[in-house]
PAMIDREN-177783 format. One line per field, with one value per residue (C-alpha): x, y, z. Coordinates in steps of 0.5 Angstrom, whole numbers. Example, Ala and Ser with C-alpha at 12.3 -4.5 7.8 and 13.67 -1.06 7.14 Angstrom:
BEGIN
px <- c(25  27) .
py <- c(-9  -2) .
pz <- c(16  14) .
END
This chain:
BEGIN
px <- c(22  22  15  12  11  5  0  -7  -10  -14  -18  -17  -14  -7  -5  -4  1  7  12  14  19  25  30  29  33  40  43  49  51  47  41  41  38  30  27  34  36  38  44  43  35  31  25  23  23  16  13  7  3  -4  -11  -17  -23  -27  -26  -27  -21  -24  -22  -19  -13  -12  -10  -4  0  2  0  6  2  -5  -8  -15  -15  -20  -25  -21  -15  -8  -4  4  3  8  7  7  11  8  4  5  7  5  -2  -3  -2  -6  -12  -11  -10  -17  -21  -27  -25  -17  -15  -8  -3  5  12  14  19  25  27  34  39  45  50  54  62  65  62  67  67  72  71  64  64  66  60  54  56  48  45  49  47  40  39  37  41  39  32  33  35  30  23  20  19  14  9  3  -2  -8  -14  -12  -5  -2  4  8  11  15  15  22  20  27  31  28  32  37  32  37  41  40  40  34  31  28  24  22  14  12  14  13  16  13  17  17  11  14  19  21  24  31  36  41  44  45  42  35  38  43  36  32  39  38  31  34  39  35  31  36  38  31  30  27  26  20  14  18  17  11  16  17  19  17  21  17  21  20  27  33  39  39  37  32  26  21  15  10  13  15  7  5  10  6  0  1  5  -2  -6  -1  -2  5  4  10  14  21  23  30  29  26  27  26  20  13  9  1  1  6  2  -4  0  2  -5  -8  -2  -6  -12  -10  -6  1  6  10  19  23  30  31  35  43  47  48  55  59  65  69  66  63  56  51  44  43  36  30  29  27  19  16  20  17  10  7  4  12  17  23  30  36  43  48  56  58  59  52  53  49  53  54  51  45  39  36  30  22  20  26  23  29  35  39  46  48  56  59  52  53  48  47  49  49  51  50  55  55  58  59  56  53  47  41  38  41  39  31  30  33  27  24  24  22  16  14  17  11  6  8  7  0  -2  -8  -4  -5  0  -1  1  7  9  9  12  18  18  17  22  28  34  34  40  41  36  32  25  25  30  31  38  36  29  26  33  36  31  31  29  28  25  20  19  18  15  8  5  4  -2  0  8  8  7  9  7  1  5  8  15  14  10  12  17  11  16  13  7  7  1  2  -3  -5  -10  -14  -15  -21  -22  -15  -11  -8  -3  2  6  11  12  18  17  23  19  13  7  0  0  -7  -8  -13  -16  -20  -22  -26  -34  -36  -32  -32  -32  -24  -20  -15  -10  -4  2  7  13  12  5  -1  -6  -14  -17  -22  -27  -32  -32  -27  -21  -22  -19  -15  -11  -6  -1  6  12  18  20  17  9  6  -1  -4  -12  -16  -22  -29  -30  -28  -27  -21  -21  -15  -15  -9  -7  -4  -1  0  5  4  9  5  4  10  10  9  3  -2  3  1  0  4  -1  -1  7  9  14  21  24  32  38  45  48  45  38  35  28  25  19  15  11  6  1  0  2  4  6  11  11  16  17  24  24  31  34  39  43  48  47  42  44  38  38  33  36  31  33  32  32  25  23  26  27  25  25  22  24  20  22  15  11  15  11  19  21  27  25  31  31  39  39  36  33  35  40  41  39  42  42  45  42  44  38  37  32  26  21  23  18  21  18  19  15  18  18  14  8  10  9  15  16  22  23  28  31  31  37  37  44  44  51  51  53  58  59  62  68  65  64  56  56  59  53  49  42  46  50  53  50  54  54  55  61  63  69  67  73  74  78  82  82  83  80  75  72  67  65  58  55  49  48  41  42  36  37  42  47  54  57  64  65  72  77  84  87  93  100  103  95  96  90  83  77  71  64  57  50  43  37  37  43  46  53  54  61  68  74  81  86  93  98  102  95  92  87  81  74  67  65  57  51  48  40  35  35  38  45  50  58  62  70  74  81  87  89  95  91  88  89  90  84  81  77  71  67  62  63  57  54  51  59) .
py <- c(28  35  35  41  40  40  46  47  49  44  42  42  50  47  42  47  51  51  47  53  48  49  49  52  59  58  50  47  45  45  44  39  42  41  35  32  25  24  20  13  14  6  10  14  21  24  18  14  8  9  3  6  1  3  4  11  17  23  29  34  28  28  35  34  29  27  20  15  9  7  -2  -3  -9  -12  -8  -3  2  1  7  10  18  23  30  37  42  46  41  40  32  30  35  31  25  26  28  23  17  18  19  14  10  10  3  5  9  10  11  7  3  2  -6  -7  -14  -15  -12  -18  -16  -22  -27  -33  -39  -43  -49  -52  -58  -54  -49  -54  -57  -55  -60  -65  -62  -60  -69  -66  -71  -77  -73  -74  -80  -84  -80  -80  -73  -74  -69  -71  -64  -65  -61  -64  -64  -56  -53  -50  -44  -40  -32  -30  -22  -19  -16  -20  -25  -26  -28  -31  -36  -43  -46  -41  -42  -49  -46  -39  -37  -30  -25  -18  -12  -8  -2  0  -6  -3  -7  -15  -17  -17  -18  -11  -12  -20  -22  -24  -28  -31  -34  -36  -39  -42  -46  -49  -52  -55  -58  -60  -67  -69  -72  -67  -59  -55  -58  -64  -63  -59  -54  -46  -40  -33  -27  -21  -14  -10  -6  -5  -4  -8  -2  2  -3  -1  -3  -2  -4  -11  -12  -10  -16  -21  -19  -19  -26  -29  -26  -29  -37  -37  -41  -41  -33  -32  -26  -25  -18  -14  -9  -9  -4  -7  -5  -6  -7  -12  -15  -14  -17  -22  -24  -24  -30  -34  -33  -35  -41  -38  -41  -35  -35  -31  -29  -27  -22  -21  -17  -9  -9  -3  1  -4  -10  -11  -14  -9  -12  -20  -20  -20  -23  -18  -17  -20  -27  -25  -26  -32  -35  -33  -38  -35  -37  -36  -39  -44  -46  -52  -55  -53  -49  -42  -36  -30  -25  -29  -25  -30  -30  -30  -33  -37  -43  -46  -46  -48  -47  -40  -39  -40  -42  -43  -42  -38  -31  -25  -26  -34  -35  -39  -36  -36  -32  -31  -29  -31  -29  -36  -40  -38  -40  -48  -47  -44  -49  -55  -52  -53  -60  -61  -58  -62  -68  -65  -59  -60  -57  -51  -47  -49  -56  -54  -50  -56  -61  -57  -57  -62  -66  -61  -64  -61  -57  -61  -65  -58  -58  -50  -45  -38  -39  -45  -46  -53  -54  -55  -57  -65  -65  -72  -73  -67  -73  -79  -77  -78  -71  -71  -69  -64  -63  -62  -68  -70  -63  -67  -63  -57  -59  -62  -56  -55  -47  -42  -37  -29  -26  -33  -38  -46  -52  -58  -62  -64  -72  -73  -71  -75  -69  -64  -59  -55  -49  -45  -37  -33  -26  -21  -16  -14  -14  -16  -23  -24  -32  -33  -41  -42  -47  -49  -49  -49  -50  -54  -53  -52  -51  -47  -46  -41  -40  -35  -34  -40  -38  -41  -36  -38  -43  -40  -44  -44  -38  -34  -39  -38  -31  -29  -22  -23  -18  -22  -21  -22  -30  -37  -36  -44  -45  -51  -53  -59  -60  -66  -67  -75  -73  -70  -63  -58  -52  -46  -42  -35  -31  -23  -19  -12  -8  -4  4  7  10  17  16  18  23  22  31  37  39  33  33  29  34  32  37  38  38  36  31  25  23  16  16  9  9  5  5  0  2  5  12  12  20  21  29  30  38  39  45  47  50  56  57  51  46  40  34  30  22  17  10  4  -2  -5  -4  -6  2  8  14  21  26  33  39  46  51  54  59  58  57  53  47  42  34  30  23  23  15  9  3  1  7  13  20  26  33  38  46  52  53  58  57  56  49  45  40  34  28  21  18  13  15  9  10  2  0  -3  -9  -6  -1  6  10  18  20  28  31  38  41  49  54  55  48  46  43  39  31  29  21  20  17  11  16  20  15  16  11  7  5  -3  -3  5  7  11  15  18  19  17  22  18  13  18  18  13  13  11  8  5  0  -3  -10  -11  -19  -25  -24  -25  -18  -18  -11  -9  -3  -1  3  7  5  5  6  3  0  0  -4  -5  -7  -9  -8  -10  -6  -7  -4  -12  -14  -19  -19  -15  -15  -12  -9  -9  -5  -7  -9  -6  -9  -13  -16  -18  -23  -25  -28  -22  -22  -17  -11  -6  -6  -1  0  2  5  7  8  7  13  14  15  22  24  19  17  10  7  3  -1  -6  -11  -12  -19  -24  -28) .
pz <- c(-45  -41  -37  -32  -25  -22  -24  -22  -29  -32  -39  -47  -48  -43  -49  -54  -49  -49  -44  -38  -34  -33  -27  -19  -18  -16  -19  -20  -26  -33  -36  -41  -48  -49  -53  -53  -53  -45  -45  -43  -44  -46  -49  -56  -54  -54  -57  -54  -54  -53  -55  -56  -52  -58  -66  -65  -63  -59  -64  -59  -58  -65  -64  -60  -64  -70  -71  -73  -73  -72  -73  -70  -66  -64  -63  -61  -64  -63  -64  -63  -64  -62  -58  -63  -60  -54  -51  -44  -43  -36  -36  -42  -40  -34  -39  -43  -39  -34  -42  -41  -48  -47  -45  -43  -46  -43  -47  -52  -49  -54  -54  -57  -59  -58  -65  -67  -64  -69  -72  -72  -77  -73  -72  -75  -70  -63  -66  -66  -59  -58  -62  -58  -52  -52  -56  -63  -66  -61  -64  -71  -71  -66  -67  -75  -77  -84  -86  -90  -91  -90  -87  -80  -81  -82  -83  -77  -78  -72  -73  -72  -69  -70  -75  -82  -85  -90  -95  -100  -95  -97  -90  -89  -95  -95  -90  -92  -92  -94  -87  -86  -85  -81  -80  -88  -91  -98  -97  -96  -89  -91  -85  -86  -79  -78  -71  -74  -79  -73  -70  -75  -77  -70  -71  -78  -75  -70  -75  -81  -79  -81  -87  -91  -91  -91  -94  -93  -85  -85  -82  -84  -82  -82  -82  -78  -78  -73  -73  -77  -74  -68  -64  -67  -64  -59  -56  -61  -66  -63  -60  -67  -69  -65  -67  -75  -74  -70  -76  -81  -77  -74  -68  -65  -64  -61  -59  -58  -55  -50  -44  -36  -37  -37  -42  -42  -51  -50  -44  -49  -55  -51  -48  -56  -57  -52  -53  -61  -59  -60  -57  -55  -53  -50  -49  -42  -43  -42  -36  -35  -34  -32  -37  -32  -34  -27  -27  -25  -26  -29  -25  -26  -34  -39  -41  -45  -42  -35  -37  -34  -41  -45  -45  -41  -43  -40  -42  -41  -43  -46  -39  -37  -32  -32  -36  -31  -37  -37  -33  -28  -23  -22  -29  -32  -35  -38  -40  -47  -50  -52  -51  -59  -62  -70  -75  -80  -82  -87  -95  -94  -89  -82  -75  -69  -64  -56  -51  -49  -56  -59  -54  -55  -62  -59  -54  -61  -65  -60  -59  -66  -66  -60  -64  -71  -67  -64  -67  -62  -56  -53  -51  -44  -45  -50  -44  -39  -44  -44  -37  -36  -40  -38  -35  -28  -26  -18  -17  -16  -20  -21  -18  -21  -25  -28  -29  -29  -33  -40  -46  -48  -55  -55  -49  -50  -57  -54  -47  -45  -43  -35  -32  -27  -28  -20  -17  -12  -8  -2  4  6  6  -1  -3  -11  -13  -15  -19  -16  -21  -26  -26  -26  -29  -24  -22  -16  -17  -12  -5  -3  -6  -4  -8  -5  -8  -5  -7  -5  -3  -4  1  5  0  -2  -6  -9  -10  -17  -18  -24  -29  -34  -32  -25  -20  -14  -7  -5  1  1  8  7  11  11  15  18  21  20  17  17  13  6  4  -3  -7  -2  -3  -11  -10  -4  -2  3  7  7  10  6  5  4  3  2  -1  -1  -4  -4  -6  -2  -9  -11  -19  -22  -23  -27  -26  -26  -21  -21  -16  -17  -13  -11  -6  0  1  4  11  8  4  2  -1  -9  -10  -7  -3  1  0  7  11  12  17  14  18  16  14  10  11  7  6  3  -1  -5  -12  -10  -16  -24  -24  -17  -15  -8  -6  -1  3  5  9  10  16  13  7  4  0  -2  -6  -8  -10  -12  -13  -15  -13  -19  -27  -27  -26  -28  -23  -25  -20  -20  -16  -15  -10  -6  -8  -15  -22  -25  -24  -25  -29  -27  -32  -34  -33  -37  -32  -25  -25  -20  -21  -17  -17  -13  -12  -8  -2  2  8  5  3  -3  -6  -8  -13  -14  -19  -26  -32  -35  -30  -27  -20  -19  -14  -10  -6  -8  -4  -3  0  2  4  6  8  11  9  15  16  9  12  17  16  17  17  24  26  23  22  17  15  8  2  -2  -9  -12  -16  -15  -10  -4  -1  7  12  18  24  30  34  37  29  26  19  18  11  9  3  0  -3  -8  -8  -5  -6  -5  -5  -2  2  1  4  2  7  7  8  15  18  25  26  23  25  19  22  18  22  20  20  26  27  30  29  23  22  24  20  24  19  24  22  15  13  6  5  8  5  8  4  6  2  5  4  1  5  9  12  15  15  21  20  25  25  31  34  30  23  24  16  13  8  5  0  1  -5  -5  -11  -15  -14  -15  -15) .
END
């Protein structure tokens, strides 16, 4: 995935030419060969999805790839290609991307499942707890389930986007309609790998107690193939997936799959669903756990779950209780068993086995029971339905690790369908959780009502409030508060699409209408993180300059919009050595940096890491200029902020130590030990530490034996004391252990005066507890 750097030449003759990027002058260490694989990389090298706004591709783009795949879609062309050797990606990306009939185009993101570790057969009864969890089997036997086919009365197929299927187990065969393989049409959907037949195995054991099968019950299942052995899906061809089973009349899809990375196909594919009145579920995805087996990542949820119009599903334990592996947060709807799910499995046997992907097809397959007792709900009313009628967890009517709860199948059988799921939301203080960059249904009943919703904003940012219906819409009021202040009134047509700037925190909407008839409505909010304080800094010759001086340097930024581009100059002093870093708060990016000495055509692409992950490099300067560029690989704009941090260390000063004072203080890593040194009590440490969301993350130091005293202070931003831990001689170990909030926070240690020497550990156990 090597790029060039910047480069001033521009027109059709640069995509033919070959790529002049390599390493600045002097660094350390290696390169990686070129077009390999990088270690740890989510996406398909040189592989790229592009649409086409017209049924027509320019020819001078069909001269730089090799097409691997091509659908014309709605007036348009989907396509999957890779680069030919020698074309420069990044300029013909640049090109490409600003062509007048290109909708989008980005890297083919790789989605992957879960490889089955052990299936165990174990016992039949612990395996289907689920069922009894969930209130299937209270379902089978209260709620008739007798299929008539008549024109009015269809079939109600879930398309299981997967792996395929084992086409000959007979718990799945009652069911079977004809599937597709995508990935080789030749060939039947037959599961080689086992994880898609373990979900469709889900959604008929769901199904089985009642009387009848099949054409019985008017319930089928299709297997769609978009990968082979688990980890050989991606982006286009899971969209593709949703497309082919939208056109083949599923009207349900699961897809126990997917990535962090936002994708516009998938968005795009998404959108199709809707639109063809798919209801779409998805896996909320499970943890980046570290070699260790400590939890790195287990928030946000996966795309395509965080989409507003896909069911997210996240997972729970026989006891109901969230399982610690499942990702939570913005976008979770529900939550269903996933620990010790039994269902079918390859050569026609049953087994066991974990994780979000066995929790998704329950939430599946209800939904298809929703439709085979209505098929004239729409995806809409599905969605709220099973909202509706999930157990909350608490009391709570939404939070971000359960949803609206665990999914009740009788109920969601039995329950008349609400209007507005929200009610009782007339106040402020009764304002109704709004999951960040989702969208909600309601309805205005007349000038008496008034609706509340609530939006928690991890950071300073814009939020875009959109209100819409179905034909003319009526005069509305809408009043915002955010941080607790009150912001002006908007009336009419200026309360049908607000932009406002908010702080982090609480953001409270409330609308009413002077109109006496009922109104429904929908309500989307969307996100968007600010420009930092460095902008406009999107191109080397507008770099924002950083006079470079010894020690740590953290400098915070944002990419607040596509295909956002952040240069840095760093100048530097004299002869030594510089560390770069960039670290995104979150693994819904994944940071690339560029680096380039002044007056030098050469350059370094730095992209070893898959999502969320740090990278860093190292190099030999003189006194000179370095240009240095953050962007992410998937060309996203990323709701976090990252990080840049910049370590110089002289020539003549390589002994000295450089975090002694808090503006250069040493950054520390969650999950990974930070090691320093006592020398007296004269001698403080400084370390800085950004924590992406609430968490529990206990701050733990280790101490040499026969330290007489050492003294642990953590600060806020502001450089505020939070909290203070004394470690007296004999102690040799001592822990902060706060809920500490999203931000920025510094770490002071300072040793007793008979320390001088000796060393110590720090580490900042990753969260959430």
């Amino acid at each position: 995935m090597n790029r060039t750097g910047w480069l001033a030449a521009v027109g059709i003759l640069f995509l033919l030419l070959v790529t002049g990027c390599t390493e600045p002058d002097g660094r350390d260490g290696p390169d990686p060969a070129p077009g390999n694989q990088e270690t740890g990389k989510e996406t398909v090298q040189k592989e790229w999805v592009i649409k086409w706004k017209e049924n027509q591709v320019d020819p001078a783009f069909l001269r730089t790839v090799d097409v691997l795949h091509r659908r014309e879609n709605g007036g348009g062309i989907n396509m999957l290609v890779r680069l030919k050797g020698g074309v420069k990606e990044e300029e013909w990306l640049d090109h490409w991307s600003s062509h007048v009939n290109v909708e989008f185009i980005h890297p083919n993101q790789k989605y992957k499942v879960e490889k089955q570790e052990e299936h165990r057969a174990g016992d039949q009864d612990r395996g289907m707890y689920y069922i009894r969890q969930i209130r299937a089997d209270e379902a089978w036997r209260k709620v008739p389930l007798k299929f008539k086919k008549t024109e009015s009365n269809r079939p109600v197929t879930v398309a299981v986007v997967d792996t395929g299927v084992d086409l000959d187990h007979p718990a799945l065969v009652p069911y079977l309609v004809e599937g597709v393989n995508l990935k080789d049409p030749s060939l039947p959907p037959e599961d080689n790998m086992g994880h898609g037949t373990h979900v469709a195995g889900v959604v008929a054991e769901v199904w089985k107690g009642w009387e009848g099968k099949g054409e019985l019950t008017g319930l089928h299942l299709m297997p769609v193939k978009v990968m082979s052995d688990g980890s050989d899906g991606d982006v286009y061809y899971t969209s593709e997936g949703i497309r082919e089973a939208v056109r083949r009349g599923a009207r349900v899809i699961v897809l126990a799959q997917g990535s962090w990375t936002y994708s516009e196909a998938m968005a795009d594919a998404v959108a199709y669903a809707e639109e063809s009145g798919s209801v779409v579920v998805g896996a909320a995805g499970n943890a980046s756990v570290n070699p260790e087996g400590e939890i790195l990542y287990n928030s946000p949820i996966y795309y395509p779950a965080a989409f507003p119009t896909v069911i997210g599903v996240g997972s729970v334990g026989p006891a109901g209780k969230v399982v610690p592996t499942s990702n939570w947060g913005p976008g979770i709807d529900v939550v269903a068993p996933g620990e010790g799910i039994r269902a079918a499995i390859l050569e026609g046997k049953f087994g066991r086995d974990s994780g979000t992907s066995f929790a998704t097809p329950q939430v599946g397959a209800l939904a298809a029971l929703i439709l085979r007792k209505d098929p004239n709900q729409t995806p809409g009313q599905v969605r709220n339905l099973i909202r509706q009628t999930a157990q909350p967890q608490k009391g709570h009517r939404w939070n971000q690790q359960y949803g609206y709860g665990l999914i009740d199948v009788h109920a969601a059988l039995t329950q008349k369908p609400l209007e507005d799921i929200h009610e009782s939301n007339d106040r402020e203080e009764e304002a109704a959780p709004f999951s960040i960059n989702q969208v909600v249904q309601g309805v205005l009943e007349g000038s008496e009502d008034r609706d509340c919703f609530e939006v928690e904003v991890s950071h300073n940012g814009m939020l875009t409030l959109t209100f819409k219906g179905d034909g003319k819409i009526p005069r509305v009021t809408a009043q915002i508060t955010a941080a607790g202040k009150k912001r002006v009134q908007y009336e009419g047509e200026q309360a049908e699409q607000i932009r406002v700037t908010v702080p982090h925190g609480s953001v409270i909407a409330c609308y009413s209408t002077s109109r006496d008839r009922s109104w429904e409505y929908t309500l989307e909010n969307q996100y968007r993180p600010l420009p930092d304080e460095y902008e406009n800094n999107d191109h080397q010759w507008n770099a924002f300059n950083i006079k470079v001086k010894p020690g740590y340097s953290v400098f915070r930024g944002t990419l607040h919009k596509r295909r956002d581009y952040d240069w840095y100059r760093l100048d530097i002093p004299e002869e030594g050595s510089l560390t770069l870093r960039v670290d995104l708060w979150s693994p819904r990016g994944d940071p690339v940096l560029f680096i380039q000495r002044e007056g030098s055509w050469k350059g370094k692409k730095v992209d070893q890491g898959a999502e969320g992950k740090v990278e860093e490099y190292r190099m030999k300067v003189k006194q000179e200029s370095v240009y240095v560029r953050v962007s992410d690989y998937g060309t996203n704009f990323i709701d976090n902020p990252y990080n840049l941090m910049v370590r110089f260390e002289s020539k003549n000063r390589d002994a000295q130590e450089t975090h002694h004072t808090s503006s250069r203080a040493a950054p520390l890593q969650p999950g990974v030990t930070t090691e320093g040194r006592l020398d007296g009590e004269a001698d403080q440490d400084w370390y800085i530490l950004f924590l992406p969301q609430t968490e529990k993350s206990p701050i733990q130091i280790r101490i040499p034996r026969g330290a007489e005293e050492t003294t642990l202070w953590l600060y806020d931003e502001s450089l505020q004391v939070l909290d203070e831990k004394h470690l007296s001689k004999g102690g040799k170990q001592g822990e902060l252990n706060l809920e500490l909030a999203p931000g920025t926070y510094y770490l002071r240690v300072r040793g007793g005066s008979a320390d001088a020497g000796k060393s110590y550990q720090l580490k900042v156990k990753p969260g959430p507890s």
